[in-house]
C-alpha positions, 0 to 999 in steps of 0.5 A: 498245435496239438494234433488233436487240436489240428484234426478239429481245425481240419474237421471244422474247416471242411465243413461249410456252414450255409447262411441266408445273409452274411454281414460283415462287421459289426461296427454302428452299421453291421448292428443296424442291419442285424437289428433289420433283420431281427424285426423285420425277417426273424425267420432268416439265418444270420451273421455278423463277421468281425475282426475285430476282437469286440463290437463298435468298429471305429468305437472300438479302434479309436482309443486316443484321449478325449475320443468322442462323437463329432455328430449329434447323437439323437441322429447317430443313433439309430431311429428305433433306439432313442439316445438318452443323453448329451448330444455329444458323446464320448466313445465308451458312451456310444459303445454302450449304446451298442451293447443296449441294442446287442442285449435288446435284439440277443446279437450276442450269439449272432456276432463271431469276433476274430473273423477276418475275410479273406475273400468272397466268390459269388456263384450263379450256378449255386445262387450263393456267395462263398467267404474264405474266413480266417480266425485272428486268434487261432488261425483257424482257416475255413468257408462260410456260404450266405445267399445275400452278403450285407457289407458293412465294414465301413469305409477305411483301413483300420490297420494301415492309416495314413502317414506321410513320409517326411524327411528325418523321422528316425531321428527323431528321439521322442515318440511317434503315434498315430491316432489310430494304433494309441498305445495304452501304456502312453504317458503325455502327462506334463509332455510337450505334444506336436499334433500334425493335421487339423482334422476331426480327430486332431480337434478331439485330441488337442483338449483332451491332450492339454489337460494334463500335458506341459503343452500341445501345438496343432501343427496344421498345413492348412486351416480347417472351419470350426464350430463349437457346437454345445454340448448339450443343445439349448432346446434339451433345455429347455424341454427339461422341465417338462417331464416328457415322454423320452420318446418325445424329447429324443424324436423332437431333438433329432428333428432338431438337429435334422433341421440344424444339418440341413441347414448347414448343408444347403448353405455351404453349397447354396450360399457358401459366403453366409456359411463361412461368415457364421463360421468365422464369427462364431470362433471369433470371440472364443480365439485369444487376443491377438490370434491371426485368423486370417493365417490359422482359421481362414480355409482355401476351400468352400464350407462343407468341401471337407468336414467341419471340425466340431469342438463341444462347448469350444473345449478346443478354444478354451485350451488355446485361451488357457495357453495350453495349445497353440495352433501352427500353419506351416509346412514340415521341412523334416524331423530333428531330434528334438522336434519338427521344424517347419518352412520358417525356420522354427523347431517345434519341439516334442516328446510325442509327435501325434500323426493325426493325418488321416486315413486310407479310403478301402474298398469294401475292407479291400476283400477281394471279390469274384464273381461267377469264376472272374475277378471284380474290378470296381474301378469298372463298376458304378453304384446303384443309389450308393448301396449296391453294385452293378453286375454284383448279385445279391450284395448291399453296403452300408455307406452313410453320410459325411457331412450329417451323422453316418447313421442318418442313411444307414437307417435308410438304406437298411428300408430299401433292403428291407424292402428288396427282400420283400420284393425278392420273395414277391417273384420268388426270385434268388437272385437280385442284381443291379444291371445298366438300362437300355441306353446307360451303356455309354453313360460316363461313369464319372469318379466316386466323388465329385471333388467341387463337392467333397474333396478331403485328402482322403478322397482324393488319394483314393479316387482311383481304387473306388467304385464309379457312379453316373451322371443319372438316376440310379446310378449316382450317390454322396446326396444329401439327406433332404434328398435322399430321406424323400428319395430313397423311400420312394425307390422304384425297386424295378429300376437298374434291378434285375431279378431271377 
């Protein structure tokens, strides 16, 4: 480094740039709460900190084959911007829809790629957070200060996904990915694939795979539920001919699917036994002759407990039909040289192994927080409708749904804040801070998810890492949409919130 460059560096870093709202990340959350402020506070300073090196966040990360949308996009996009297109829609797809909403609500300038924070203190004295930053091109090192800090870094570790160790790996002589780090230089053509996990992402991948590879065996410990939800939905058909308004045929089919959600929702935990008989028998017909349902597609736990693997038009069972992928129940013995060989005996062998075996829940992209010169510890703290913290001031996240589209409660949860501002600067208060009612002090802070309700690997490694919730208004989250689209719009703004 120059010295003159190093004079600048040092130049930039002692100055300290002020904001009225920080948010960090710019992934479908961080561009919705900037949208909100655009439209509803165009008077206040923003702006969005990435570390990534471009927008999207999981759309950016996640480039393995076939990468695409397991939720429909008339509900994942947002509310003020219609999707025009298949509900089902691959990465690039969405990243473009993104970029609309970047040029429509000019983020462009707004949006600082390559900043990675490194910490965030909470100052009372000053009514103000201060953000360590670090520049991942440059390493340019220096301090940002907002009066509302927005957190929108979703909700797992993008550099360190989850591998499990298993015994003779090293032997192995073909090649180890995991779908989160997918090296562009990978060639699977006319290869023999072993995809480990039968999750969301190995459901993407296996069609998308076989296309071109020799063959692709999932190798899953345990069965997951399936749907093959179409690509395009029937009632967009039929609207075609109409000619409608596109604000129309976008509002009319995200109710639609609203309805669809809702339904699967209420049903995996009102009438578990009819969802999982519409499960089973809708993949029935589309399974090769012969397929042993009972060992490959038959779950150890309730629908909905983990998230449905949804396959577009069934691509995932027209590649098992075509005798392009195959899916293996068994557990891994260790790794040889030339494959996997499972509990029975059998060697898959391989040349790529994918690991799509899942991610590491972080808390709050794992940024260490202070508060007034005292470290958090939000295995202590408890949620404020799942979007605040106790006894944190001046600080939202954004967490959306996992069993309907993320976006869904995003929105919503960008009207409370919304509406928190505006409270704010009813009192003329700087400060808003989520504190426990008389009478909620002994109340049990019981884990963040309730494992009989929604109980993934990943939930479950990271249940001791993760923010607490109550056993009472308003300090509980992980509902469903039909209550939280009635609920949070109804907020009592003055329960559990403190204002100064």
């Amino acid at each position: 480094m120059s010295s003159a460059t190093a004079a600048e560096q040092d130049r930039r870093s002692s100055e300290t740039e002020h904001l009225d709202v920080l948010i960090i990340g710019a992934g479908v959350s961080g561009i919705g709460a900037a949208h909100r402020l655009r439209t509803q506070f165009p008077d206040r300073s923003f702006a969005i900190l990435e570390a990534q090196d471009a927008r999207g966040g999981t759309w950016w990360t996640h480039r393995f084959p076939g990468a695409r949308s397991d939720s429909d996009l008339f509900t994942y996009g947002y509310r003020h911007k219609p999707w025009r297109g298949a509900s089902i829609a691959a990465g690039d797809a969405i990243l473009e829809y993104l970029d609309e909403v970047i040029d429509e609500d000019d983020l462009a300038g707004r949006i600082r790629y390559h900043h990675r924070v490194t910490a965030l203190e909470w100052s009372s004295q000053d009514a103000r957070w201060t953000a360590d930053v670090v520049r991942t091109d440059t390493d340019e090192r220096f301090r940002i200060t907002a009066t509302f800090l927005w957190m929108c870094q979703g909700y797992y570790n993008h550099d360190e996904p989850y591998t499990p160790e298993w015994p003779g790996l090293e032997r192995f002589e073909g090649t180890v990915v995991h779908p989160q780090q997918w090296p562009a230089d990978l060639d699977h053509d006319g290869k023999r694939v072993v995809v480990i996990g039968s999750g969301s992402t190995a459901a993407t991948l296996v069609p998308a795979l076989a296309a071109t590879a020799a063959h692709v065996t999932m190798l899953q410990r345990s069965p997951s539920y399936w749907f093959p939800a179409p690509t395009t939905h029937e009632l967009a058909t039929m609207l075609e001919p109409l000619d409608l308004p596109p604000d129309w045929t976008h509002e009319i089919l995200r109710r639609q699917y609203v309805q669809q959600l809702d339904w699967l929702a209420t049903t995996g935990r009102d009438d578990p036994d009819q969802l999982h008989e519409f499960l089973v028998e809708t993949i029935r017909p589309l399974l090769p002759e012969g397929t042993d349902v009972e060992k490959h597609f038959i779950p150890t736990y309730r629908p909905w407990q983990q998230r449905i693997a949804f396959v577009p038009d069934g691509d995932f069972f027209d590649a098992m039909r075509a005798g392009k992928a195959e899916v293996v129940t068994d557990t891994i013995t260790e790794f040889t040289e030339k494959g996997v060989q499972v509990s029975s005996g059998e060697v898959l062998e391989a040349d790529v192994v994918v690991t799509a075996t899942g991610f590491n829940l972080a808390v709050f992209g794992d940024i260490p927080f202070r508060v007034d010169g005292e470290a958090v510890d939000f295995t202590d703290r408890v949620t404020w409708r799942g979007m605040m913290i106790s006894g944190v001031p001046n600080m939202a996240y954004a967490f959306g749904y996992f069993r309907h589209s993320w976006t869904l409660r995003v929105d919503l949860i960008n009207d409370v804040v919304g509406r928190v501002f505006e409270r704010m600067a009813e009192r003329g208060a700087t400060t808003v801070v989520p504190e426990l009612r008389p009478g909620d002090e002994d109340m049990p802070k019981l884990d963040w998810s309730d494992l009989d309700n929604f109980n993934p690997g990943y939930v479950q490694r990271s249940q001791d890492n993760m923010f607490r919730q109550g056993d009472r208004e308003p300090w509980t989250h992980m509902h469903e949409h039909d209550h939280d689209r009635v609920v949070l719009p109804e907020a009592d703004l003055d329960d559990g919130l403190q204002y100064r």
